[in-house]
N, C-alpha and C positions, 0 to 999 in steps of 0.2 A: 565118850558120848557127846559131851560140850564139843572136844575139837571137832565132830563131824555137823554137828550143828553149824557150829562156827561158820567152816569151810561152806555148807550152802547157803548160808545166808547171803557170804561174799561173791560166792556164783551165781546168785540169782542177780544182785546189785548190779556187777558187771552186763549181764545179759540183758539186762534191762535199761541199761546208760548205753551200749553199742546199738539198741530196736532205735533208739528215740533219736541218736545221730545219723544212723541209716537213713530213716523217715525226713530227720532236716536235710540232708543232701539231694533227696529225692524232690523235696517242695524247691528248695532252690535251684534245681536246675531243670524242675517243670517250670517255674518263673521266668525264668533269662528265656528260656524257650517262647514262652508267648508271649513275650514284651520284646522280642525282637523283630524290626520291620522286617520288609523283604526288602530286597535290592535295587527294586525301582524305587524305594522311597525313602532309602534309606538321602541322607545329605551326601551331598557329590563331594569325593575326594581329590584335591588337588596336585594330592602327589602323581610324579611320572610314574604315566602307567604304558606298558609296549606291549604289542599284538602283533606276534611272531603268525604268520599266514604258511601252512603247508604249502609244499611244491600243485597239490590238486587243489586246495581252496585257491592260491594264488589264479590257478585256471581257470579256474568256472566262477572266480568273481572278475576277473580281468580289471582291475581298480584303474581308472583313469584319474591322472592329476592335471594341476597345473601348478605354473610355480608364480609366484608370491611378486606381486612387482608394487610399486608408488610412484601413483601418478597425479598430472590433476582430472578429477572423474567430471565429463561432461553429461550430460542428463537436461531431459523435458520436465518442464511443469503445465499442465495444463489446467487452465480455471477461467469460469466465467466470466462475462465482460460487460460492462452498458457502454453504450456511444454517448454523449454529452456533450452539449457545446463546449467548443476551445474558449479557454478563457481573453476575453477582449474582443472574442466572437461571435458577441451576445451582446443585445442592450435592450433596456426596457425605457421605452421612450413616455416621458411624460412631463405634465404642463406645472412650470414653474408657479402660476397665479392664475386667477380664478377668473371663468369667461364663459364664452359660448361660442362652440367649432361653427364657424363661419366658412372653413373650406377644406376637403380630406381630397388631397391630390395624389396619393397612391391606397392602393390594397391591396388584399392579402393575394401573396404568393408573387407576388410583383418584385423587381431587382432594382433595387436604390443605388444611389452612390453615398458617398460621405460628402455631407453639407449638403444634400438636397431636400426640399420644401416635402413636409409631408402633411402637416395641418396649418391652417390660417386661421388664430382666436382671436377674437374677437372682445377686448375688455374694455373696462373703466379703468381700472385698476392701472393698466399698463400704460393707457393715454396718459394718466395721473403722473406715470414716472418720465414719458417722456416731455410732460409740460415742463415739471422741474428743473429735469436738465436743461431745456432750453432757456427759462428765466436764470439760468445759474452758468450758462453758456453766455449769456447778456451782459449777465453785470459782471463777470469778470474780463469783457472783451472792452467795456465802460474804464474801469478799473485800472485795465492794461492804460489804455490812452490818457486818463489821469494819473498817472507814475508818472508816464514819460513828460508830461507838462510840467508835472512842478518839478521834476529834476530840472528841469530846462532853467525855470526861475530862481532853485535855489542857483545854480551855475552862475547865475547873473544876478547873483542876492537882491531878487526882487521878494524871493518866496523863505520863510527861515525854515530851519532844520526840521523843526517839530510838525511841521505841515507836510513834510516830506517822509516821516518817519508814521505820521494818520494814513497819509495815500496807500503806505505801505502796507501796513497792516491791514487798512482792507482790500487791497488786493488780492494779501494770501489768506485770508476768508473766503474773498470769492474764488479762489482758486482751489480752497480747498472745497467749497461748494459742490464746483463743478466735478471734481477728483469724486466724489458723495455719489451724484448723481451717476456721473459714470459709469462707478461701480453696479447702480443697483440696476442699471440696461443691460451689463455684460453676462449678471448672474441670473437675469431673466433668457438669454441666449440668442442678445440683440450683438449682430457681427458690429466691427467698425466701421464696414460701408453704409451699414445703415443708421449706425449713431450718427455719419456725415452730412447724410442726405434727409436727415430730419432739420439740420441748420441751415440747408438751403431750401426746402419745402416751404412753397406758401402755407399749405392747408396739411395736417397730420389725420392720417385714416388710423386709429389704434389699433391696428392690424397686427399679432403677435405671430411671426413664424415659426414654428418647430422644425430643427431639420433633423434629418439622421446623424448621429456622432459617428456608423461604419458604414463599409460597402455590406449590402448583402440581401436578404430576401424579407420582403413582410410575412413572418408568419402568423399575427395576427394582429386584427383592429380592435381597438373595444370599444370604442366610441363611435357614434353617427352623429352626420351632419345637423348642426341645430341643438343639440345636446351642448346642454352647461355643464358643465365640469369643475371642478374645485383645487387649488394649489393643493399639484403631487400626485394626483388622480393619475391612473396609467393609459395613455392613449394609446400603445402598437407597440410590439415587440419586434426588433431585427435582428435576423440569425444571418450570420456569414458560413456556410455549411462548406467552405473549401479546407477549414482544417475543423476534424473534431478532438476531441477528448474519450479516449476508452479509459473507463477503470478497472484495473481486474480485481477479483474479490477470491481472495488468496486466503486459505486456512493458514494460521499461525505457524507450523510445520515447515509448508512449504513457502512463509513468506523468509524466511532463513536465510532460504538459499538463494533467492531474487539479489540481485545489485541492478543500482542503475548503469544502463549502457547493455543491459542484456537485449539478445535479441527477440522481436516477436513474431509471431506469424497470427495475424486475425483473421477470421473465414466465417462464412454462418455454418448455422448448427446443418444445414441442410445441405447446400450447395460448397464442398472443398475449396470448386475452383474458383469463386469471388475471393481471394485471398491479397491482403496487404502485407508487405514488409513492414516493421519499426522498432522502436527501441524504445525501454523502461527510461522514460524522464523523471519520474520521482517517487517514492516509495511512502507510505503514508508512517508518522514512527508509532501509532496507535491501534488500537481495534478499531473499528465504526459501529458505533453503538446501536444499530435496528438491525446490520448482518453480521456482527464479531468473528468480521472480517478483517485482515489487513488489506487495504488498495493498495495500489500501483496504478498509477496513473501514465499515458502511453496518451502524448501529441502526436498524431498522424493524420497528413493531409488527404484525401477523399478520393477515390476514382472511379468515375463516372459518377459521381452523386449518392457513392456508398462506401462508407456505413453513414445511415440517417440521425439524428439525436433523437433517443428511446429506444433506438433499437437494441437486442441484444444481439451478443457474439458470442465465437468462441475463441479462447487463444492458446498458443501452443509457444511456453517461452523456454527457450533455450539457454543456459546456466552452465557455469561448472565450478569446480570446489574454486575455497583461495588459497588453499595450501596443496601439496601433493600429501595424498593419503594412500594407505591400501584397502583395495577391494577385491573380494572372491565372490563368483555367483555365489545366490542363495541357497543353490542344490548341494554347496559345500558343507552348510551349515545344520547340526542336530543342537538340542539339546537334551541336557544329563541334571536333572531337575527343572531350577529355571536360571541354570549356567548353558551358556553360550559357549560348541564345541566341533572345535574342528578334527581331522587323522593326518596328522604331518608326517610323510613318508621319512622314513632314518635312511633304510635302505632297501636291497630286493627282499620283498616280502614282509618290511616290519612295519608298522607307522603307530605313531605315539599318539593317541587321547590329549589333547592339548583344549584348555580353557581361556579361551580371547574374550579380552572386549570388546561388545559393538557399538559402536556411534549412534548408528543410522541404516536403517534398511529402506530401499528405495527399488523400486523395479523388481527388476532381475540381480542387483549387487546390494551385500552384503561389506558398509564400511567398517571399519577393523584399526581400534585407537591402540591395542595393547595384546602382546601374545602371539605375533606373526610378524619375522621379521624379513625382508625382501631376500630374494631368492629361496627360500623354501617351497617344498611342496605341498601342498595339501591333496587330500583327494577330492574328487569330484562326482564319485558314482557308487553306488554302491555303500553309500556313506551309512547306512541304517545296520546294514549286515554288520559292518566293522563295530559300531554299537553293543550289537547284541554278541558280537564276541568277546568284546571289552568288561564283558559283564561273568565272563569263566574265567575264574581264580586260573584254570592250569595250562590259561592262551595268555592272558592277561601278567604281564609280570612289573613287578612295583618294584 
C-alpha cells in the first residue's frame, strides 16, 4: 500500500513540473512573437543580399539600367542678386571746412567728369589758410635771397661762419613753414594751379572749389545755394553707373559649390531676355549677418543703363565639381530605413541590394562617395518593385 502511495505521489510531481514548463515555453515564445518588429522596421541589413527575377517578372518589369561612370558633374545654381555700385564707382562728395555754398554748378542726374567744379564755398576759414600760406610763401622767398648773400660774404670773409649757419636755419623754418601751409590747401582739395595763382593774384576771392574725384552722374544734391554747411557735411553723391556690382545671396549649401571664375547669367525676374554674361570675382568667406547668406560678388559692366543700383535680379551660375565624382539620377535611388540604396545588376535577371554613400543630391543626380564603383550597373526603373522583392526570404538570397 506505501509503494502505491509512493509511486503517485511521484506521478503527480512529475506531471506537475512538465504543466509548468509547457506553460514557460508557451509565454516565451508568445514573447519573441510580439516583441518582434516587422520588416520595414526592422534595421537594414548590410549583408549581400541577390534578387534572382523569373524569366515573366524579368518581362513585365523590363529593368532599365545604366552603368556607373566618374566624371566632373556640371550643374546651375540659381539665387538672388542686388545691383550695387562698383566699388570706386561711387563717391560721396563733401566739404573739407566750414562755409556758405556760394555756387552749385551741376544737378542731379547731370554727367560730370573727374576734376570738374560742382560747388563754390565760400569761407573765412579757407581765406585764413590761404593768407598763411602766402605770408609763409614770403619769407621763405626773403630767406632764399638772404642764404644766397651771406654765402656770397662768407666766400669773401666779409660774413663769419655762424651768420651763415643763422641764415640757414631760418630759411629751413620758412621752408618748412611753407611745406605746413601747403599741406593744409591740398587736404582742403585746392589743385597746384591754384595754390600758383594765389602768388601771383593781386586780390584773393576765398572761393573753395569742390570738384568730383570720378566721371559719372549726380544722383543727388543735399545742399542749396546759400546754405552754410559744416567741415564733413555731404554735399552730392556721384555714381559712375557703367560698371556695377551684383551680390548673390547664396544658401550655405549652394555656396560650396560657387568658385570664383564661375560663370553667370543675370536677367530680371520678369523679362529673360535683358540678360548679361559675367563671372564670380569674389566670394564672401562669412554669413552676412541681416540674410545668413553667403555673397558672391560679380563686377559686371551695364548694357544700356542696366541693371540700375537697387535694383534686384536674378542669376543663373554655372559650376562644376573639382574632382570627378559618380552620379546616378535620383530615380535610381530607394531607401531601406534611413540607408541609401541602390539594385546593381550581377547579371540576366539578378541585381544585388547594395548600400552607398551619398555626398549630395542636387537636381535630378544623386552624388555617390562610397559603394558604386565605375562601370557597374545600377537600375534605373522599377527600383521600388525590386525593393519590395528584396524584402521575400525565398527571392532574396544572403
Amino acid at each position: 500500500m506505501k509503494k502505491i502511495i509512493l509511486l503517485l505521489t511521484i506521478a503527480a510531481i512529475t506531471s506537475t513540473f512538465f504543466a509548468c514548463n509547457s506553460k514557460k515555453t508557451k509565454e516565451q515564445s508568445a514573447s519573441s512573437e510580439q516583441t518582434e518588429l516587422p520588416p520595414s522596421l526592422q534595421k537594414a541589413s548590410t549583408e549581400l543580399k541577390l534578387i534572382h527575377l523569373s524569366d515573366k517578372e524579368q518581362k513585365e518589369l523590363s529593368i532599365e539600367t545604366m552603368v556607373v561612370s566618374n566624371n566632373f558633374i556640371d550643374y546651375t545654381v540659381s539665387a538672388p542678386g542686388v545691383v550695387f555700385p562698383a566699388p570706386n564707382h561711387g563717391s560721396i562728395i563733401s566739404t573739407p571746412i566750414n562755409g556758405q555754398i556760394n555756387k552749385v554748378n551741376k544737378f542731379e542726374g547731370q554727367w560730370v567728369r573727374k576734376g570738374e567744379v560742382l560747388f563754390e564755398i565760400q569761407s573765412l576759414e579757407f581765406g585764413t589758410l590761404v593768407s598763411e600760406y602766402l605770408q609763409a610763401f614770403a619769407e621763405e622767398r626773403y630767406q632764399t635771397n638772404r642764404l644766397s648773400r651771406i654765402k656770397q660774404l662768407v666766400e669773401e670773409t666779409i660774413t663769419s661762419t655762424s651768420e651763415l649757419e643763422r641764415a640757414t636755419a631760418e630759411y629751413d623754418r620758412a621752408s618748412a613753414s611753407v611745406r605746413a601751409s601747403y599741406s593744409k590747401l591740398k587736404a582742403v582739395g585746392v589743385s597746384d594751379a591754384e595754390i600758383k595763382a594765389f602768388t601771383e593774384a593781386e586780390n584773393i576771392d576765398p572761393l573753395l572749389k569742390i570738384s568730383s574725384p570720378i566721371d559719372g552722374v549726380i544722383e543727388k544734391n543735399f545742399v542749396e545755394l546759400g546754405q552754410s554747411v559744416n567741415a564733413l557735411e555731404n554735399l552730392s553723391r556721384v555714381l559712375d553707373t557703367r560698371d556695377v556690382l551684383v551680390r548673390a545671396y547664396l544658401s550655405p549649401d549652394d555656396a560650396r559649390l560657387i568658385n570664383v571664375g564661375d560663370s553667370v547669367d543675370i536677367l530680371k525676374r520678369e523679362k529673360a531676355e535683358n540678360l548679361l554674361s559675367a563671372t564670380i570675382t569674389s566670394v564672401n568667406p562669412g554669413l552676412d549677418e541681416s540674410s545668413r547668406s553667403v555673397i558672391a560678388n560679380i563686377l559686371v559692366p551695364t548694357k544700356d543703363g542696366w541693371p540700375k543700383p537697387g535694383e534686384n535680379v536674378r542669376l543663373s551660375i554655372s559650376t562644376s565639381s573639382q574632382r570627378e565624382i559618380i552620379a546616378i539620377p535620383v530615380k535610381a535611388l530607394t531607401y531601406d530605413g534611413n540607408d541609401p540604396v541602390v539594385f546593381v545588376k550581377k547579371s540576366v535577371g539578378v541585381f544585388e541590394k547594395r548600400f552607398i554613400g551619398v555626398s549630395e543630391i542636387r537636381d535630378q543626380s544623386v552624388f555617390v562617395n562610397s559603394g558604386l564603383d565605375k562601370g557597374e550597373e545600377v537600375a534605373v526603373s522599377n527600383v521600388f518593385s525590386l525593393k519590395a522583392l528584396s524584402r521575400f526570404d525565398i527571392i532574396a538570397e544572403e
